[in-house]
C-alpha positions as CSV (number, residue, x, y, z in Angstrom):
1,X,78.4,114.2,98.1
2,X,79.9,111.1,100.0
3,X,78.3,107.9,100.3
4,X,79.1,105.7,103.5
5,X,78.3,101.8,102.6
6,X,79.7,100.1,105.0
7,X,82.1,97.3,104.6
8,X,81.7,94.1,105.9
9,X,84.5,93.0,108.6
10,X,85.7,89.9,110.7
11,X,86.0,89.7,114.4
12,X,88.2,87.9,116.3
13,X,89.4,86.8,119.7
14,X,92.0,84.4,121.6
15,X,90.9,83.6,125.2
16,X,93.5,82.6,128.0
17,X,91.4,79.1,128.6
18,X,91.5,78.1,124.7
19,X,92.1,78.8,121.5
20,X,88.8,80.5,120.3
21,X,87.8,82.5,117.6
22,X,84.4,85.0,117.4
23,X,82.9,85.4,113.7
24,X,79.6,87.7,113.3
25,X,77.6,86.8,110.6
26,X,76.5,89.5,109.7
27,X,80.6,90.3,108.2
28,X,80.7,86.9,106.3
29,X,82.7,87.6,103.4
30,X,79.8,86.5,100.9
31,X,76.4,86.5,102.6
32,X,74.9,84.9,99.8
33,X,71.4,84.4,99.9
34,X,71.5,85.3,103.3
35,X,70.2,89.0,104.4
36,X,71.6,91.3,106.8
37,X,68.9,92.3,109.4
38,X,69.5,95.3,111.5
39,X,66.1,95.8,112.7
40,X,66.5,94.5,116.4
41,X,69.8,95.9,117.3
42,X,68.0,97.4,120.7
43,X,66.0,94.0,121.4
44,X,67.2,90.9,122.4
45,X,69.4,90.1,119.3
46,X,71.4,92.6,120.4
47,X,73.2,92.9,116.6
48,X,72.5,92.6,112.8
49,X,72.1,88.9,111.9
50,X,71.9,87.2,109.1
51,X,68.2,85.7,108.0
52,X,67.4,83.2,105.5
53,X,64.3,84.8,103.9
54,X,63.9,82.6,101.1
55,X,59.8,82.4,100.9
56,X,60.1,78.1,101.8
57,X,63.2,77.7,99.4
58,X,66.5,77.2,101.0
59,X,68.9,80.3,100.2
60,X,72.7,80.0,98.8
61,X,75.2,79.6,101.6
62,X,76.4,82.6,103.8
63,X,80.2,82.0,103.6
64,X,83.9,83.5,104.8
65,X,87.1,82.7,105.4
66,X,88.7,82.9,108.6
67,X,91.8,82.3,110.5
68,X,92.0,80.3,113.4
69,X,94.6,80.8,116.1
70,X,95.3,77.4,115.6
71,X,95.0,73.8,114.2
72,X,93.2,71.2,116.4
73,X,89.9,70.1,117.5
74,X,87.0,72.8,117.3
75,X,83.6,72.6,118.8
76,X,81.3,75.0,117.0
77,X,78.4,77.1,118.9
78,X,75.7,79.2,116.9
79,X,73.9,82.4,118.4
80,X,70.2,81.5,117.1
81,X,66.5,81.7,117.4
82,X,64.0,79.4,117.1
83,X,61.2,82.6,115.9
84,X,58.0,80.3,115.6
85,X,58.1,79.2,119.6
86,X,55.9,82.2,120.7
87,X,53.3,80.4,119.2
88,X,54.2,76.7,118.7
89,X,56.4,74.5,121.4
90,X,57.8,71.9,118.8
91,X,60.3,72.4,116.2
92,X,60.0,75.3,114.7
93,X,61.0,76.4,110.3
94,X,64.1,77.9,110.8
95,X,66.6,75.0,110.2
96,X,70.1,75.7,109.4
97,X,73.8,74.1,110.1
98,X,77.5,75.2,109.7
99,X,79.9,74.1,107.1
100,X,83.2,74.0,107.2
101,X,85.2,73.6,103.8
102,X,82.1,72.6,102.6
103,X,81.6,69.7,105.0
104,X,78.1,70.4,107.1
105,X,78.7,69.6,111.1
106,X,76.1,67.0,112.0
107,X,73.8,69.7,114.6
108,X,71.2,71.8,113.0
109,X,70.5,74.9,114.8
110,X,68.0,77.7,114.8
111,X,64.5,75.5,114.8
112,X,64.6,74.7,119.1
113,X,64.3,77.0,121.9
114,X,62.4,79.6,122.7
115,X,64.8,82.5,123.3
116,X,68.0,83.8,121.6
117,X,70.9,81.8,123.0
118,X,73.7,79.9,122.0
119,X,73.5,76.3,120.1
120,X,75.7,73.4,119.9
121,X,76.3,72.9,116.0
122,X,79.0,70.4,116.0
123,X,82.9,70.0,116.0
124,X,85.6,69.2,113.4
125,X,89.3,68.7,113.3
126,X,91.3,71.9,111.7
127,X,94.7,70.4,109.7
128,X,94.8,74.2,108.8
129,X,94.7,77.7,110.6
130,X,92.6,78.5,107.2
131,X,89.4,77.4,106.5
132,X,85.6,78.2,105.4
133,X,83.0,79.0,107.4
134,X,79.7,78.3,105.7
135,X,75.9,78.7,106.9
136,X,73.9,76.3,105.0
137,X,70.3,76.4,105.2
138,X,67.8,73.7,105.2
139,X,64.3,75.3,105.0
140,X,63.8,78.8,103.2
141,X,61.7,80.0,106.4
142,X,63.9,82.8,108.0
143,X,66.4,81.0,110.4
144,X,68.3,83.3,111.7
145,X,72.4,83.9,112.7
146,X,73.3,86.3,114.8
147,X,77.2,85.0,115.7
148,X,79.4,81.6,115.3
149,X,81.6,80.6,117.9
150,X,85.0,78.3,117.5
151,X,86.5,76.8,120.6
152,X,88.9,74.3,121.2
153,X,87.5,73.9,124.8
154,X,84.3,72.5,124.3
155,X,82.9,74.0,128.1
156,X,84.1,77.5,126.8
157,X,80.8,79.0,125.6
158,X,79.9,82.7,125.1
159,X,77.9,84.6,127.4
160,X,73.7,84.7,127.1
161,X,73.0,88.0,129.0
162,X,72.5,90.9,126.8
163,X,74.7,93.1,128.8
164,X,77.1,90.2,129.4
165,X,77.1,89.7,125.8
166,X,77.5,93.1,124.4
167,X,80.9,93.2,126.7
168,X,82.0,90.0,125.4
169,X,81.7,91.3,121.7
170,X,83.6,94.4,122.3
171,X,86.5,92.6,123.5
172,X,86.5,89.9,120.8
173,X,85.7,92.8,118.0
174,X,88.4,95.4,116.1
175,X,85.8,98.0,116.1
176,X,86.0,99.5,119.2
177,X,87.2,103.0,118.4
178,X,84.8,105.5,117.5
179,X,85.3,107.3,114.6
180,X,84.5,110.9,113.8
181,X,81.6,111.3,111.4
182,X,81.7,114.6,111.5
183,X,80.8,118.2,112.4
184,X,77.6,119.6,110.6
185,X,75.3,122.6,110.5
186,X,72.2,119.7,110.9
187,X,72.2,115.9,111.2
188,X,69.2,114.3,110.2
189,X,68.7,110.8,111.5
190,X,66.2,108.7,109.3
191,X,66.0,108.3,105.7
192,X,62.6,108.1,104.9
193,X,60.5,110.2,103.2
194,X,60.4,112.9,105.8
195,X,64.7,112.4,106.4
196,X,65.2,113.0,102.6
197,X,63.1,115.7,102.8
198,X,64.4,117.9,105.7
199,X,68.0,116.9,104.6
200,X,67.6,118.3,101.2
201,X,65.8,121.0,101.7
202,X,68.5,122.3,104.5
203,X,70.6,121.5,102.0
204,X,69.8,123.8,99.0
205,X,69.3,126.5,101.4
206,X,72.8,125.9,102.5
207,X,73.4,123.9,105.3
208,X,75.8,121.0,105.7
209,X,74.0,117.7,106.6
210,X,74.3,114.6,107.6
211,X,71.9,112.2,106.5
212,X,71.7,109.4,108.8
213,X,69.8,105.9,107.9
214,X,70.0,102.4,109.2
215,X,68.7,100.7,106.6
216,X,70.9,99.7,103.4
217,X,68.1,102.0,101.3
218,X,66.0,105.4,101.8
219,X,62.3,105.7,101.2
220,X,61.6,104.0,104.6
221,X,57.7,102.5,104.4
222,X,57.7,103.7,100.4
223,X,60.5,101.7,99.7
224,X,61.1,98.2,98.3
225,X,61.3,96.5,101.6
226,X,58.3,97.5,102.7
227,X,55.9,98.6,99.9
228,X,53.6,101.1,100.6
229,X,52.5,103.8,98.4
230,X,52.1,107.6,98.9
231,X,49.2,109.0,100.5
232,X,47.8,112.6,100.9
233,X,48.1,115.9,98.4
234,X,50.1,117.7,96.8
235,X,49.3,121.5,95.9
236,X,47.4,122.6,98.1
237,X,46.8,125.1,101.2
238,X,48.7,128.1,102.3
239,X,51.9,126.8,100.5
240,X,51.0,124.9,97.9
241,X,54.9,125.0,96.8
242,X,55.6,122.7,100.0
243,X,56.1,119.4,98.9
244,X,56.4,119.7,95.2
245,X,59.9,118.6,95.1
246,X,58.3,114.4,95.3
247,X,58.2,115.7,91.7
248,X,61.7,115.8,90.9
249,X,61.9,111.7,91.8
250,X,59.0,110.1,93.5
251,X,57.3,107.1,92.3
252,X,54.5,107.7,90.1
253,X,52.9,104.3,90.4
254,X,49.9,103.9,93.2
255,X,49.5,100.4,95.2
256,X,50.4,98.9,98.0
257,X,52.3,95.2,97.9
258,X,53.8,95.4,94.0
259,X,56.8,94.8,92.5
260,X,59.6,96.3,94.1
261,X,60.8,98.3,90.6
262,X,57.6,100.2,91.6
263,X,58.9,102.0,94.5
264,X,62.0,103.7,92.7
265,X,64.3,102.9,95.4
266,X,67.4,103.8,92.9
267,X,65.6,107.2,92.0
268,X,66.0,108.4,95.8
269,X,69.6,107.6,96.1
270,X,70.3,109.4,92.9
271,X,67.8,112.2,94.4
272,X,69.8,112.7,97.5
273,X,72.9,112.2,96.1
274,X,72.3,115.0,93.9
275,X,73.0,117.3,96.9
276,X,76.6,118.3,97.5
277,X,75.8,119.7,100.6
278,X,74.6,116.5,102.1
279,X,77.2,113.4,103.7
280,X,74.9,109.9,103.6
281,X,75.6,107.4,105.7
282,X,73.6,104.4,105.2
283,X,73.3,101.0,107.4
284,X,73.7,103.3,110.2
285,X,71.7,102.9,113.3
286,X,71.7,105.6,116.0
287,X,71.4,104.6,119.4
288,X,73.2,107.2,121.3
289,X,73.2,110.7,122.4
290,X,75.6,113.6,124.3
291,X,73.7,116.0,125.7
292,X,74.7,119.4,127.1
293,X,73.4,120.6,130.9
294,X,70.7,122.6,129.2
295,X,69.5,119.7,127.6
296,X,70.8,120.7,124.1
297,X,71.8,117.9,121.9
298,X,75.9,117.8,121.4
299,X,76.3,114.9,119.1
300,X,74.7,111.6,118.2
301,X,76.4,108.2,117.4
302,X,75.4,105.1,115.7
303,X,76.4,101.8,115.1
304,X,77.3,100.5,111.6
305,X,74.9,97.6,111.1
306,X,77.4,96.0,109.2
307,X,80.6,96.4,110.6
308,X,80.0,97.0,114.3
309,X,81.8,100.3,114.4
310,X,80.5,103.2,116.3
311,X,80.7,107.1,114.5
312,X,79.8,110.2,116.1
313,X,77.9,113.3,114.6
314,X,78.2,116.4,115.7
315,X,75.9,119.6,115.3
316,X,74.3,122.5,116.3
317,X,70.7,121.5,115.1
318,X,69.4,117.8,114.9
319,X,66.1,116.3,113.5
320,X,64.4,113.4,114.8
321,X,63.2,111.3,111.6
322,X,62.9,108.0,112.9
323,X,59.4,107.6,113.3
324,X,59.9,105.9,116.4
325,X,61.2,109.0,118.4
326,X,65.0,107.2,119.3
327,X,67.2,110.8,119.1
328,X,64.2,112.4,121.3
329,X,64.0,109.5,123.4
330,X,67.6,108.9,123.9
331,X,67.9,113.0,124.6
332,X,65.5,112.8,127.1
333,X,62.3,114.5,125.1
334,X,59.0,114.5,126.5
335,X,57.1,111.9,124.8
336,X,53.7,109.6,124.4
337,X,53.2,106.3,123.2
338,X,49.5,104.9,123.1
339,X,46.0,106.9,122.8
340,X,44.4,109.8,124.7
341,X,41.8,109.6,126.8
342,X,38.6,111.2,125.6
343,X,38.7,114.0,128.4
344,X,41.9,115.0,128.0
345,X,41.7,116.7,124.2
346,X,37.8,116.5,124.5
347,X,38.3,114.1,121.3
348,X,35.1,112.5,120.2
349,X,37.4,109.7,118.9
350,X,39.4,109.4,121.4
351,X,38.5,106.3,123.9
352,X,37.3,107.4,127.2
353,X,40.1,106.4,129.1
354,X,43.6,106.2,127.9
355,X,45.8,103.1,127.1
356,X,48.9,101.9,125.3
357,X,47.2,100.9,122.1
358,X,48.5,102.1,118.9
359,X,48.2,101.3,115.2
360,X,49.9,98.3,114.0
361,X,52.6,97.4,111.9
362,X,51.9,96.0,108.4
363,X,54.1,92.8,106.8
364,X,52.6,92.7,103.6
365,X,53.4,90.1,101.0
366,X,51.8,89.2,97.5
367,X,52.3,86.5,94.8
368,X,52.5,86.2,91.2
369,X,51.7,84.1,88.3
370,X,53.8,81.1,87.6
371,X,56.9,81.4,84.9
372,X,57.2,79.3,81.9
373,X,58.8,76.0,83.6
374,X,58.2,76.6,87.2
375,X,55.8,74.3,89.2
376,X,53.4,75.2,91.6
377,X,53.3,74.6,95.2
378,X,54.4,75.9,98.7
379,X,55.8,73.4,101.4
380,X,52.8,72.6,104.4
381,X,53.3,75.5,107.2
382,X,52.0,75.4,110.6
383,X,53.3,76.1,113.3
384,X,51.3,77.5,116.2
385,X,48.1,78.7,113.8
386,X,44.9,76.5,112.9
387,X,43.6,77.9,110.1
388,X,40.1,76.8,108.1
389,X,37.6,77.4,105.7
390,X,36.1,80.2,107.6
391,X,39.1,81.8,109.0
392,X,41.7,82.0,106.3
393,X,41.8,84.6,103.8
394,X,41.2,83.8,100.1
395,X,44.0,86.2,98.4
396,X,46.9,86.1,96.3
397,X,48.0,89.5,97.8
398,X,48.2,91.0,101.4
399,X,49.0,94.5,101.8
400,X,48.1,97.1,104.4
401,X,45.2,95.8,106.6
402,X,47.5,92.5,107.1
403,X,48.5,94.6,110.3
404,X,49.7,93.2,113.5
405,X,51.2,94.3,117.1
406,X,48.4,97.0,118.0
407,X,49.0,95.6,121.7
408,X,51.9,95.0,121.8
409,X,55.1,96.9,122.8
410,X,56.1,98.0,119.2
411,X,59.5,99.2,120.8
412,X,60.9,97.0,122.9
413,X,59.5,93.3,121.5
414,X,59.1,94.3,117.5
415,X,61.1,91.1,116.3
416,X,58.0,89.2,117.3
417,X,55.5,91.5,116.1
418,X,57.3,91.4,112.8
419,X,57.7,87.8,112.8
420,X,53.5,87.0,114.3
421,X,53.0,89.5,110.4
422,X,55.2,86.6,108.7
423,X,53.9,83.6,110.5
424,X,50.6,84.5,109.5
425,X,51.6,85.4,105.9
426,X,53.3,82.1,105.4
427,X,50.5,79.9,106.9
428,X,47.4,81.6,105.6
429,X,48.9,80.8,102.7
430,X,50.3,77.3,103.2
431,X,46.4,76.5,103.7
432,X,44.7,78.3,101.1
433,X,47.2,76.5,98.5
434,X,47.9,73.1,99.7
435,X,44.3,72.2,101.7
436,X,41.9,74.9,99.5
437,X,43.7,74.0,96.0
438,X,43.8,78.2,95.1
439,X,45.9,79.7,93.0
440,X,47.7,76.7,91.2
441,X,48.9,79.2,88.6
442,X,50.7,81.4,91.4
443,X,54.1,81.4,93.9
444,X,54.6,83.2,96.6
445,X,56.6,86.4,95.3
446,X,57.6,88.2,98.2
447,X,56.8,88.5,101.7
448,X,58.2,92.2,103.7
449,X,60.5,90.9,106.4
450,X,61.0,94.6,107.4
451,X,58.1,95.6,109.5
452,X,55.7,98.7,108.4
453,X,55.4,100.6,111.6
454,X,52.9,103.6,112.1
455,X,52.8,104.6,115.8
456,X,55.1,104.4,118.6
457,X,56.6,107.5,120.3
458,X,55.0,110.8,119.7
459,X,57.8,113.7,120.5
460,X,55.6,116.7,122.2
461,X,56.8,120.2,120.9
462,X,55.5,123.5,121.9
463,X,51.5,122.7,120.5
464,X,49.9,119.1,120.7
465,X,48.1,118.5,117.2
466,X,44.5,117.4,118.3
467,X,41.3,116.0,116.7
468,X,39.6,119.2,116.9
469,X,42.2,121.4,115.2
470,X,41.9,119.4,111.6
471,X,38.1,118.7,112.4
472,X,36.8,122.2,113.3
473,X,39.8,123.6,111.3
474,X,41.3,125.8,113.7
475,X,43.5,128.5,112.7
476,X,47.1,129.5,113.9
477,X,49.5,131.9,112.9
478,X,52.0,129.1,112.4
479,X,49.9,126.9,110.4
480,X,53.0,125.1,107.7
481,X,52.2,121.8,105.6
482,X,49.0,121.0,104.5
483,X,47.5,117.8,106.0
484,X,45.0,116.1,103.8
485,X,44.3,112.8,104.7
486,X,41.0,112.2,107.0
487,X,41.7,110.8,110.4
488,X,42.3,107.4,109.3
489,X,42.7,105.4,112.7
490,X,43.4,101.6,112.9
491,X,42.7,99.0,115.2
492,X,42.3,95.2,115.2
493,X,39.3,93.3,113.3
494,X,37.2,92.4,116.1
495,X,36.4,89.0,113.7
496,X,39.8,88.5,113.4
497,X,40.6,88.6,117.0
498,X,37.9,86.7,117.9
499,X,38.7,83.9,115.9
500,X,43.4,84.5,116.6
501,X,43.2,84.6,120.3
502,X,47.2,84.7,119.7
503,X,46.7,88.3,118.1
504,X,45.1,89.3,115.2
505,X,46.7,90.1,112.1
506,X,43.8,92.0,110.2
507,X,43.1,95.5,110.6
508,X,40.2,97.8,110.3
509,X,39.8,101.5,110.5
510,X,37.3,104.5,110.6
511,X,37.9,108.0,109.0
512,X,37.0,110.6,109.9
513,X,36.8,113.2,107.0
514,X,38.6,116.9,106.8
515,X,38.9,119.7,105.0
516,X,43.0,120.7,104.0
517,X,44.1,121.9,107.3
518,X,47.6,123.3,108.2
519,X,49.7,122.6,110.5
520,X,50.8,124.3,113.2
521,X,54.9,124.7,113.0
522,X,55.0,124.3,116.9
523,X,54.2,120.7,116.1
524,X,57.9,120.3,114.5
525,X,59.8,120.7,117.7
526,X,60.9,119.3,121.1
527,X,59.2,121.2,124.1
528,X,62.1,120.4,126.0
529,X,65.0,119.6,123.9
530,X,66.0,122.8,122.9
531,X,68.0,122.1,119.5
532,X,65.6,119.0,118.4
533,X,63.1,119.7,115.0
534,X,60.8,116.1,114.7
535,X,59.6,115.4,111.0
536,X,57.4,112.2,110.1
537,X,54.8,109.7,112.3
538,X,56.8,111.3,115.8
539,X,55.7,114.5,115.7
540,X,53.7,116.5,118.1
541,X,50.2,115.1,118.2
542,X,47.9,112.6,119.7
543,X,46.9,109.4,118.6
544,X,43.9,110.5,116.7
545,X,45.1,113.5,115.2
546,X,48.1,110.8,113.7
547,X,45.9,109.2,111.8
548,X,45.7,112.1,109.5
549,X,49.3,113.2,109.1
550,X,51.1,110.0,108.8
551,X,51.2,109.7,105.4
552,X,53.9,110.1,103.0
553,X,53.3,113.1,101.0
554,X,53.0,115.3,104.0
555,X,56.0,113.6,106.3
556,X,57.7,115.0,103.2
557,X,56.2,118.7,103.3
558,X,57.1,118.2,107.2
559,X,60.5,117.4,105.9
560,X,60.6,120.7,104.1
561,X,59.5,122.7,106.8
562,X,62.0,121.7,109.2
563,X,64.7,122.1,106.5
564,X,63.5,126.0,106.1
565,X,63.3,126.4,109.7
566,X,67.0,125.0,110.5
567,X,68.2,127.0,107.7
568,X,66.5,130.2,109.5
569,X,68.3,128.8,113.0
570,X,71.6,128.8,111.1
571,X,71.2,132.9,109.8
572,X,70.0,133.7,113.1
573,X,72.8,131.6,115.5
574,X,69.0,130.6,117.3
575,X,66.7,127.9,118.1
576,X,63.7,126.2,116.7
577,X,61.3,128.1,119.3
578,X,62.6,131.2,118.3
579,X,62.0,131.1,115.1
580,X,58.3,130.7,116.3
581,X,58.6,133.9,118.4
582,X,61.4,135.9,116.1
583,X,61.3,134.9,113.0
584,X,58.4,133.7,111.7
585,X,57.6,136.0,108.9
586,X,60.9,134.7,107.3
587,X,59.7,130.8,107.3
588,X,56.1,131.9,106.3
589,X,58.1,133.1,103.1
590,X,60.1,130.5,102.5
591,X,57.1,127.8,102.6
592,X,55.9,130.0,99.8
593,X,58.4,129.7,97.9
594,X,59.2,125.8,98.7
595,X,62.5,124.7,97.6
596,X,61.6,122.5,94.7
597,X,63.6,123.1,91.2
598,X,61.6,123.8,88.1
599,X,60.4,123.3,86.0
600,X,58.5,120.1,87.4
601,X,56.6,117.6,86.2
602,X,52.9,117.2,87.0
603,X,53.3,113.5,88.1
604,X,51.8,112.9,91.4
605,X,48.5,112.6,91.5
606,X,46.3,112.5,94.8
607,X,45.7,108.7,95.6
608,X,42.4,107.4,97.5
609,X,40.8,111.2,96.2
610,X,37.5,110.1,98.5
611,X,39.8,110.9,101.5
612,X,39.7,114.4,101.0
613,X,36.1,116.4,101.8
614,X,34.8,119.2,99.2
């Protein structure tokens, strides 16, 4: 099997006007303490930058060495953002200046503004075409650095735009070639649970694949950057054999928020790796598409977070594991974002008329006890948020109702719903320790910086899972995983948003309780794109019906499904539809069989149990 890590580069670039030279942080030689963030490549940021996440302590320096184009006088410019200005119109946490050789310039950067734009850091006199660039932080509270800019012409600043801006870094960057990834039998694009899942099982049955993630590990919202455990059942239904293969290397620890050894992010690389059928490409984001004129996806490409270089996929049959729709979306799939209105499904919980709402996105964060030697304390944090004695939250540990961004556009403006989840972390905090007095014995551990989405786009297939199907457990020839979990639908704590008029961060939900229910296999296609299976939180459903299959164990069994199914499509030189209408004897007898390896273990065990009705 080959693994794709990719390797960090330097960009550069000589202008007519001056001498100037582009570095992206995010291809420092060293990041140090520093950490690659690819999460906002669409948004505003426009490219990985580097963030310094250090929980209030300042991290280790971000350095590289570059070569200038030539000696003299340099004035230095910094692509920041000043991320508490949402919320707070003074200086914000984010502090940081540039080094060179070790010598800070005298302009720190990254705690003004209020958008993403270019900052003055300072100048300095080169006796040497070779020197080190170093990012020094000065706070510990996530300043970020998207790109430095060296100039000897001190007017000769980069462009804001984004589109502008995206120009200017392909003609000051060595990565403008595309490179061939590859021609496969199925390219999977996502490595969560549901990726892995799909990609392996395509690839025992035989297919070549392509596992595509843009994160630097799999697991997605089970993994160490994010923390959460693994809900719904195993072993039950039609094909109880669908989904057993968590056996073979999922985490067998419950519990949201804990240590990150709990999450076995090394056990899924070694579980995918396994495969020799499958090529993995991590810190790869996709964001585009070649379509064919009957809408038929012909390849996909993707940036490399890390390096800036575009590769392209190609293959017959493609599955959509984002969670957030982006193949579908990019390939022109029908889609919905937001909830129902209570007419349209005749869902009794359902709203009665429709709007953009969805569920929220979860930064979670916890503490732990003190170490022999260490001493207490957290540095005073406030910036936009009053907190008091009736508002703030008395707990050494925030995991999945700390949940933000229900109203907001989840897509389009996620680096400030993920940065309202940290502001709130870090100053609910800030208050219960330095103005309450709690927790003397405890420091704050970790805090997610990559956001725990559940909801955005919901790719529409040939049937629309509703409420009444897993309510009133209505059957269908197609019926494939087992769904378990009760319609558990979030929205924001009407306390909390009463007393956070800036948005609140605290979730609550309602279930609503079912009997095992499966699924119908229509749900795992596009209705329009004809070579497009969907696995995980994008599949074909509504809002309320999401709430039940969203959870881990049975994104995985979706996973399965859609490996079977492109396996069939392979045998058959056919579609995903048609092996509804053709073929569907076949994939009813492959879900029975599953494509787990035995003997297994019996070593998952059905957490939150009262979920699940008699």
């Amino acid at each position: 099997m080959r693994l794709r890590l990719i390797p960090a580069l330097l960009a550069a670039s000589l202008s007519s006007q001056a001498a100037s030279l582009l570095v992206e942080a995010e291809r420092f030689d060293n990041p140090g303490g520093w950490t690659p963030d690819s999460q906002f490549i669409d948004e505003e940021a426009g490219s990985t930058y580097l963030l310094a996440h250090g929980l209030g302590n300042p991290v280790e320096d971000a350095s590289s060495r570059i070569t200038l184009p030539e000696r003299g006088k340099y004035s230095v410019y910094v692509r920041t953002y000043n991320w508490t200005s949402p919320w707070h119109e003074g200086k914000g946490p984010g502090a940081f200046r540039v080094a060179v050789d070790g010598k800070p310039l005298k302009g720190n950067v990254g705690n003004t503004g209020n958008a993403w734009e270019w900052q003055y850091a300072g100048n300095f006199k080169a006796e040497k075409e070779i020197v080190t660039l170093s990012l020094r932080d000065l706070t510990g509270f996530d300043g970020r650095c998207d790109a430095v800019y060296l100039t000897t012409d001190p007017a000769d600043t980069p462009p804001a735009g984004k589109e502008v801006l995206a120009e200017f870094r392909k003609r000051n960057s060595p990565a403008t070639e595309t490179a061939d990834g590859g021609s496969y039998d199925l390219v999977v694009v996502g490595g969560g649970i549901a990726g892995m899942h799909a990609a392996v099982s395509a690839a025992r049955l035989g297919l070549k694949v392509a596992l595509l993630q843009n994160r630097p590990v799999l697991g997605g919202n089970n993994s160490s950057e994010v923390r959460v455990h693994l809900g719904g059942a195993l072993d039950l239904g039609r094909y109880p054999a669908l989904g057993t293969m968590l056996k073979e290397y999922a985490p067998t620890i419950e519990g949201n928020a804990q240590p990150a050894a709990n999450y076995g992010d090394a056990d899924k690389l070694r579980w995918v790796q396994a495969e020799p059928n499958i090529s993995l490409f991590l810190n790869l984001h996709v964001n585009g598409v070649e379509t064919a004129p009957d809408s038929r996806i012909l390849a996909v490409s993707g940036v490399e977070t890390l390096s800036g270089r575009t590769t392209r996929f190609s293959a017959p049959l493609f599955c959509d594991a984002t969670g957030d729709g982006t193949v579908g979306s990019l390939a022109g799939a029908d889609y919905r974002i937001g909830r129902e209105g209570r007419d349209e499904f005749g869902e009794p919980s359902a709203p009665e008329q429709p709007d953009n709402m969805t569920m929220g996105t979860s930064v979670q964060w916890r503490s732990r006890e003190l170490n022999a030697g260490e001493k207490p304390g957290f540095p005073k944090f406030a910036y936009g948020l009053a907190f008091n004695d009736s508002t703030c939250h008395r707990t050494p540990v925030g995991e999945w109702t700390w949940e933000t961004g229900m109203h907001a556009d989840q897509l389009n403006a996620f680096e400030r719903v993920r940065d309202y989840g940290m502001l709130v972390a870090y100053s609910n905090w800030s208050y219960i320790v330095n103005s309450l007095g709690l927790f003397p014995d405890r420091k704050l551990d970790w805090v997610a910086y990559v956001g725990g989405k559940r909801e955005t786009r919901r790719l529409l297939g040939d049937y629309i899972l509703k409420e009444d199907d897993l309510v009133k457990r209505i059957s269908h020839e197609d019926a494939s995983f087992t769904t378990t979990w009760s319609l558990d639908l979030h929205f924001p704590d009407p306390e909390n948003s009463r007393q956070f008029p800036q948005g609140a961060f605290i979730a609550s939900n309602r279930h609503v309780f079912i009997h095992p229910y499966g699924v119908p296999y229509r749900c795992l296609y596009s209705r329009n794109v004809p070579n497009l299976f969907m696995a995980g939180r994008d599949i074909s459903c509504t809002h309320c019906a999401l709430g039940s299959v969203r959870v881990m164990r049975t994104t995985a069994m979706m996973g399965e499904v859609v490996g079977m199914a492109a396996a069939l499509c392979k045998r058959h030189a056919t579609s995903p539809r048609e092996i509804y209408r053709s073929h569907l004897p076949e994939l009813k007898s492959l879900m029975s069989q599953g494509t787990a390896r035995h003997p297994l273990p019996d070593n998952q065990r059905y957490n939150e149990g009262h979920h699940l009705s008699d």
